[in-house]
N, C-alpha and C positions, 0 to 999 in steps of 0.2 A: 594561527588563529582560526578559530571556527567559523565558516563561513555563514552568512544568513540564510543562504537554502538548506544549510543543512539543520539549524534550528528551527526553520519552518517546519521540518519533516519531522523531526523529531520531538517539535512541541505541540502539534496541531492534533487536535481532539483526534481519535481512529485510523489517523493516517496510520501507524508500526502495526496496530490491529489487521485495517486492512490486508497489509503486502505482508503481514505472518500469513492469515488466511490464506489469500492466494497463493502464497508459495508454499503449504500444506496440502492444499487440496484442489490447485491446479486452476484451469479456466472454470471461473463463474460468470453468471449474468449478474445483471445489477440487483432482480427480486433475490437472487439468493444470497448476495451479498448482504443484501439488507435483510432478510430475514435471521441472518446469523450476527450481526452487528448489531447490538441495545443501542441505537440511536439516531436523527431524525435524518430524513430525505437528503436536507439541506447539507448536513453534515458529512455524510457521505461523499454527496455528491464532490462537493469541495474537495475531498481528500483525494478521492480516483481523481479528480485532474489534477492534481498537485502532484501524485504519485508519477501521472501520464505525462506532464508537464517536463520532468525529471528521468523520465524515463524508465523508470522504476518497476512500472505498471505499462503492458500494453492495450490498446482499446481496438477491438476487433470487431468493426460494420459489416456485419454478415447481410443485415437490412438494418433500414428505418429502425423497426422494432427486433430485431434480434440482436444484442452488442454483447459480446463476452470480454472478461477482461482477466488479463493472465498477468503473473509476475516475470518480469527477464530477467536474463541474467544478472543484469548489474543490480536488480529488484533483490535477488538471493544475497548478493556481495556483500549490498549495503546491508541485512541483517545479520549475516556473518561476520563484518565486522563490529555493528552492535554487541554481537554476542561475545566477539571477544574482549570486547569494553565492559562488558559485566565481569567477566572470569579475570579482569584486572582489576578489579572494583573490591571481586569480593576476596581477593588474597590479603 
């Protein structure tokens, strides 16, 4: 049975959005996260701790105001196995 973090993850508004991003185009901050992501602060934010939470997503304190946040490996896993959830889907 499917666990409930894992339907968190993959029901929660931008969170797949998110950790595609980041595992496309590597360490972002949060303004570029957001400015590539149509939707609000609050939303966001949510998602990177949900992601960070899980592990998904790391969160890198460089300062106060400098934080990047990367995809890990298990970040990649978890959509490569999505993906292969689709390519069973659409057989």
């Amino acid at each position: 049975m499917v666990s409930e973090d894992v339907r968190k993850l993959v029901g929660r508004k931008r969170t797949l959005e998110i950790l595609e991003l980041l595992s496309e185009q590597g360490t972002l901050n949060y303004s570029e996260i957001e400015d590539t992501i149509n939707s609000s602060s609050e939303t966001i934010s949510t998602a990177l701790k949900l992601l960070v939470s899980h592990g998904l997503v790391q969160r890198i304190e460089q300062s106060s105001r400098n934080v990047q946040y990367e995809s890990t490996e298990s970040g990649k896993r978890f959509l490569d196995t999505l993906e292969e959830i689709e390519r069973i889907l659409s057989d």
